[in-house]
Every structure is written in C-alpha cells, then in structure tokens.
C-alpha positions as CSV (number, residue, x, y, z in Angstrom):
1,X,31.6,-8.2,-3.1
2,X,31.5,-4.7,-1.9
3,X,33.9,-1.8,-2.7
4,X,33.7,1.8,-1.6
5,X,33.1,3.2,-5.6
6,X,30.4,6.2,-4.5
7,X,27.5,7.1,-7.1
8,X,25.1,8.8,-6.6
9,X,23.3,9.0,-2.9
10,X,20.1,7.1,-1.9
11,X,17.9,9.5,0.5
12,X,16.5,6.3,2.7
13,X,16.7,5.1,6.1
14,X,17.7,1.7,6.7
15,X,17.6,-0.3,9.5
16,X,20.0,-3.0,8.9
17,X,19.8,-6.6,10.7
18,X,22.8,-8.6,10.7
19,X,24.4,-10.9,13.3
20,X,27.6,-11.5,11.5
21,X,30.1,-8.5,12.7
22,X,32.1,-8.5,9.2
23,X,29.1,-8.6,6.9
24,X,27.1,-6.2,9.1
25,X,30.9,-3.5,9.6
26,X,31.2,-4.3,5.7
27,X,27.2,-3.1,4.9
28,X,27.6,-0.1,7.2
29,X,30.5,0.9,4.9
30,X,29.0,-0.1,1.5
31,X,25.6,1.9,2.6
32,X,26.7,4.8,4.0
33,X,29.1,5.6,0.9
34,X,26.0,6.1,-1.2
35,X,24.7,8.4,1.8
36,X,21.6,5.7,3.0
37,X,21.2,6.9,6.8
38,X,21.9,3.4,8.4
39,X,20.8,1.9,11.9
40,X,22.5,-1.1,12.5
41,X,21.7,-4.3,14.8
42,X,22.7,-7.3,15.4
43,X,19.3,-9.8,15.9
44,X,15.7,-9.9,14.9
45,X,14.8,-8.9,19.0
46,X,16.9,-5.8,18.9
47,X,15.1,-4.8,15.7
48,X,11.9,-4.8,17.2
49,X,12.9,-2.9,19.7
50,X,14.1,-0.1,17.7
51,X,10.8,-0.5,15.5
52,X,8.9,-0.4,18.8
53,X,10.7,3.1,19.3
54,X,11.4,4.7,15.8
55,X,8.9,3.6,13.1
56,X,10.4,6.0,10.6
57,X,12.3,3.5,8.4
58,X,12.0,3.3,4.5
59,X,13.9,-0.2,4.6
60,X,14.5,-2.9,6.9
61,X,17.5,-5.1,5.7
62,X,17.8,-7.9,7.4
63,X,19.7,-11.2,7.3
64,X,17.7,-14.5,7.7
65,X,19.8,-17.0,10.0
66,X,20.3,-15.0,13.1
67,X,20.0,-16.6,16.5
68,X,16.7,-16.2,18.9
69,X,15.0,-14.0,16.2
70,X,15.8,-15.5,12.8
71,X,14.9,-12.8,9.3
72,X,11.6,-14.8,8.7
73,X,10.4,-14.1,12.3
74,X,11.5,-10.7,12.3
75,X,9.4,-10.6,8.8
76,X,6.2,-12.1,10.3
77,X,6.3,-9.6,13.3
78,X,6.6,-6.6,11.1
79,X,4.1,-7.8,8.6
80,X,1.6,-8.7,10.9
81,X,1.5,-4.9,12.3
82,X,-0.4,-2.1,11.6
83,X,1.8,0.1,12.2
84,X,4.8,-1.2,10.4
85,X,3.0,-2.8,7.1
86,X,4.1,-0.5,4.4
87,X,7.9,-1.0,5.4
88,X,10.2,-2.3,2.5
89,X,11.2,-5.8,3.7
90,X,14.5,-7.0,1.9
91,X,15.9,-10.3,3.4
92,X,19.5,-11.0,2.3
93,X,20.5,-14.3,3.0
94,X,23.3,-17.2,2.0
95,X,20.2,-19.4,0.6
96,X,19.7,-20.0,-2.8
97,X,17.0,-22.8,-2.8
98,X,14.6,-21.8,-5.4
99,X,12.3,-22.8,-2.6
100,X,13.8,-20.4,0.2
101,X,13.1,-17.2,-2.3
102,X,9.3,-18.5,-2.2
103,X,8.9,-18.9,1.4
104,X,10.3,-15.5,1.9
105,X,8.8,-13.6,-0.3
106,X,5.0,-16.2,0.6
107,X,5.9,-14.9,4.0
108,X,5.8,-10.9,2.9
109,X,9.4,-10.1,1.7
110,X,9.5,-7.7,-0.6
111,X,12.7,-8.6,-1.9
112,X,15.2,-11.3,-1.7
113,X,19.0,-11.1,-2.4
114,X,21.7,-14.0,-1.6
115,X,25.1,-13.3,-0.5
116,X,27.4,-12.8,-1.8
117,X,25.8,-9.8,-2.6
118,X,27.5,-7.4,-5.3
119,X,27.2,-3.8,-4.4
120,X,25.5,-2.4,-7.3
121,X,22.7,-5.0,-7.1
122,X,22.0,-3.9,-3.6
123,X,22.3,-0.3,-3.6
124,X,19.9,-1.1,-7.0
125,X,17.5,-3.0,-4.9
126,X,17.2,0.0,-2.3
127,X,16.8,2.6,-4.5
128,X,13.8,0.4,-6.1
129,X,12.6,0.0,-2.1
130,X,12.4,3.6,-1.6
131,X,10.5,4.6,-4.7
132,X,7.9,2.3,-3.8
133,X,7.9,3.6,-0.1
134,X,7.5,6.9,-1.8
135,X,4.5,6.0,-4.2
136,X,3.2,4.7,-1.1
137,X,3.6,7.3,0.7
138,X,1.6,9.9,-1.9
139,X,-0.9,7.7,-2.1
140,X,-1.3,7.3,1.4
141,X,-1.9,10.8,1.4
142,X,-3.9,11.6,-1.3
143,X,-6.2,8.4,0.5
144,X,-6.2,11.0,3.6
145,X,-7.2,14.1,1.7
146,X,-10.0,12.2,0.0
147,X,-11.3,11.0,3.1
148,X,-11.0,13.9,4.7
149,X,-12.8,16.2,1.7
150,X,-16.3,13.3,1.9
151,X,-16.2,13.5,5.5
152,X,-16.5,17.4,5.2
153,X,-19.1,16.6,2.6
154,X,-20.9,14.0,4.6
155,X,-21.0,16.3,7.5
156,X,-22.3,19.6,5.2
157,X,-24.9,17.3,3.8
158,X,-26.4,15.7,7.2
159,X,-25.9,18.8,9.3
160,X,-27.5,21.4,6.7
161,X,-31.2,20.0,6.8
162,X,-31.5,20.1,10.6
163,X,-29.6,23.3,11.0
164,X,-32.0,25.3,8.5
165,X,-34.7,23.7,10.7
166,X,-33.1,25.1,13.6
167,X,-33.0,28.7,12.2
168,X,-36.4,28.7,10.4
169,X,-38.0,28.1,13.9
170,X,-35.9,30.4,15.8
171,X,-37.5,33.1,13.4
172,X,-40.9,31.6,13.9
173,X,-40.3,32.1,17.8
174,X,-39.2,35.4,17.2
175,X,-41.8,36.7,14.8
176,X,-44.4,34.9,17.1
177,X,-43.1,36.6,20.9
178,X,-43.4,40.3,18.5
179,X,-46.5,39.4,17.4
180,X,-48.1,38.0,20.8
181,X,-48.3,34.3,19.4
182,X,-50.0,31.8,22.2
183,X,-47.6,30.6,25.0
184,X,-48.3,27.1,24.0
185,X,-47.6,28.0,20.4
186,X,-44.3,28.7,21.0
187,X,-43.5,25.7,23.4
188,X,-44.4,23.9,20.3
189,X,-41.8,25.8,18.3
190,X,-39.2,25.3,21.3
191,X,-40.1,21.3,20.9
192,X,-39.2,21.5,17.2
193,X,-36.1,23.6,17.7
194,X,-34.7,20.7,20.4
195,X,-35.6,17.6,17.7
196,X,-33.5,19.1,15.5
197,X,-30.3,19.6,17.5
198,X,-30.9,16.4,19.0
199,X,-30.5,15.0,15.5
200,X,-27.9,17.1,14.6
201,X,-25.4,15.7,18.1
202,X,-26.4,12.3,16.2
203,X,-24.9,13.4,13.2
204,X,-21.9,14.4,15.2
205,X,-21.7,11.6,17.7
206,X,-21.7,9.6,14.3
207,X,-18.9,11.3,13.0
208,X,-17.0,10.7,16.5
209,X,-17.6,6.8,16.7
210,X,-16.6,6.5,12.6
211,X,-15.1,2.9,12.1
212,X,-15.6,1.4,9.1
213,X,-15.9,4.3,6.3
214,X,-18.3,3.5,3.2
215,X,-18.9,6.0,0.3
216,X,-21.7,6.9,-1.5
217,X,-22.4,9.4,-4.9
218,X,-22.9,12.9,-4.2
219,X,-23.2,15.6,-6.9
220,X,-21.6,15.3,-10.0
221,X,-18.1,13.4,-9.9
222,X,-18.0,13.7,-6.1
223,X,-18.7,11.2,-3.2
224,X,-18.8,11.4,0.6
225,X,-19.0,9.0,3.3
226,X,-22.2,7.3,3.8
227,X,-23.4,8.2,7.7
228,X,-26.4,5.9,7.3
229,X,-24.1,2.8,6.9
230,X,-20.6,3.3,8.5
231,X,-22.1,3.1,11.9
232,X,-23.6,0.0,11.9
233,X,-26.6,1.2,9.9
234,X,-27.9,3.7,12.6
235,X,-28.0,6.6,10.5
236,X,-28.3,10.2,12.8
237,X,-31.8,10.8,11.2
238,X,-32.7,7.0,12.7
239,X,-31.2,7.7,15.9
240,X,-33.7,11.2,16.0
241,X,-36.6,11.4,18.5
242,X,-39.6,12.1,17.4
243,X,-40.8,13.0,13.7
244,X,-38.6,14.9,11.5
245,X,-39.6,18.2,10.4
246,X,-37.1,20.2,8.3
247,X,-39.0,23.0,6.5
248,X,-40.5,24.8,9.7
249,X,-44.5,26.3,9.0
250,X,-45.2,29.9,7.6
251,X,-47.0,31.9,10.3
C-alpha cells in the first residue's frame, strides 16, 4: 500500500517498468515524494530502448508479467550486457512462489519484492540499491586508477632501458664526429640507435593493442602490468630486431 508520508530523499535514478497504468501512476507518485528521479515505461521493449539511449540509471524497477517483453526478459538483456551489468535489477512482481523468487534472482535480479508492495519496504530496497551502485561505483574507480598507475609503471620500466640506449649512442656519435671517429664506426652507432627505437614503437604498439591486462611485482608493494604476457606473450623486447644492446660502449 502506498501513501504520500515524505522522509527523507533518495538521490537515485530509476527507470521504472510497469505495464499496469494504476500501479505504474501510483509508483511515479510514491517515488518521486522521496525525491528518486523517475523514468517511467510501460514494457520490457521500451526499456531497452531508453537503456539503448541513456545508460545512466542507478535502478531499473521493473514488473515481471508485461506483454511482448516480460521482467525476466528485460532481466536477461540487461544482464547479459557489458554495458549495463552493474545496474541494480529489482523485479516487483504479484508472485510469491518460493520458486519464482529463485528463478529471478538465478536469472540476475538483485532484488525481489511482491505486490502488494508497502512503501517503506520499497523506498528501503532502493536506498539499499543505490548504496551498492555507489560502492560499485568507487571501486570501479579506484580499479581505473590502479590500472592506470601499473600501466605508467609498465611503460617507465620497458621504455627506460632502450631510451638510455638511445641517448648513450647519440653521445657516442657525437663525441666520435668531434673526434674524427671512422665513417663506418659511426654507421655502426646509427644501426644501434635505430634497434633501440625500433624496440621501443614495440613497447608502444604493445601498449596500443592491450587486451587482456596481467600484473606482475615491481618494487616494493607496487605492481605493473606485465608487457611480456598481455599480448599474447610477444613481449616488445621479443618483437626487437636484431640483438639487444642497452649499455652503449665507452669510446
């Protein structure tokens, strides 16, 4: 049973899925006087279509018997999409078989309330909905900025042998034109310089074609992604021509 009693306000957005005009008018009211920013639509199509179009929803509420789409379609769809995965899934529904809660929540439901659904208990359920979304969401993001920090670290670590290389020659060329070195001398020099930025566009067309990510120890407490093995175990120091010379000669 619903009533308009306000509390306090749920910061979420809802998309709600109901066929039924009274229950969906009646949800509308009930969510929107605890301040939940509702989308409301009528079948398990249209909701797709919105997801297709705005992805940004904390909670999708959504009946189960609806015609052409039913709740447990409109479940499968979103569950078995990338994109719309880490959505809170709360299907409210007339059925009470202890055997309808498993299916639903077997199929990926988050959550499962039966009608007639007292107000309390559902605003309840969505405020539990969105601070999971939120945990989520931080760890989502802490996931990024540790990927992020070992694929800094990866590419520091690859790119720093072959790029000292690349400088210690470049003074060896220089020293050596000052000091009259042999022509062929310096070709030689030349030769090294080009092995070493060939291996260091390896290391970057590694980091461009990145698509499984495996981690390995690096100093201390720290790790970063393992170039040798995300690529299908062509690491850039493989992929090099020629032998591999990273401390150039003293003249």
């Amino acid at each position: 049973m619903f009533n308009n009693e306000r509390t306090s306000p749920v910061q979420a957005r809802v998309l709600l899925v109901e066929d039924d005009n009274t229950s969906r008018n009646l949800m509308i009211r009930l969510l929107s006087n605890h301040s939940v920013d509702v989308c409301p639509t009528h079948s398990g199509k249209a909701a797709l279509e919105i997801l297709n179009e705005d992805k940004d929803f904390d909670i999708v509420l959504s009946d189960w018997s609806m015609p052409e789409m039913d709740g447990l379609e409109l479940l499968s769809c979103v569950r078995n999409r990338e994109d719309l995965r880490f959505i809170y899934f709360i299907m409210i529904t007339s059925k009470d078989e202890m055997s309808d809660k498993i299916n639903a929540l077997n199929a990926g439901a988050d959550d499962y309330i039966t009608k007639p659904c007292h107000h309390e208990e559902l605003i309840a359920r969505i405020r539990s909905g969105v601070r999971i979304r939120a945990l989520q969401k931080e760890l989502l993001s802490m996931e990024k900025r540790m990927s992020i920090l070992q694929l800094a670290t990866a590419a520091g670590h690859e790119i720093n042998n072959p790029l000292t290389g690349v400088f210690g020659y470049l003074d060896l060329i220089r020293d050596g034109i000052e000091s009259g070195l042999e022509r062929d001398e310096l070709i030689n020099f030349l030769d090294k310089v080009s092995v070493q930025t060939e291996r260091i566009r390896n290391i970057v067309t590694n980091l461009m074609t990145i698509k499984e990510i495996q981690v390995k120890p690096y100093l201390g407490n720290q790790s970063m992604i393992d170039l040798h093995t995300t690529n299908g175990g062509n690491s850039a120091e493989e992929n090099a021509p020629g032998p591999i010379e990273t401390a150039p000669p003293s003249l």
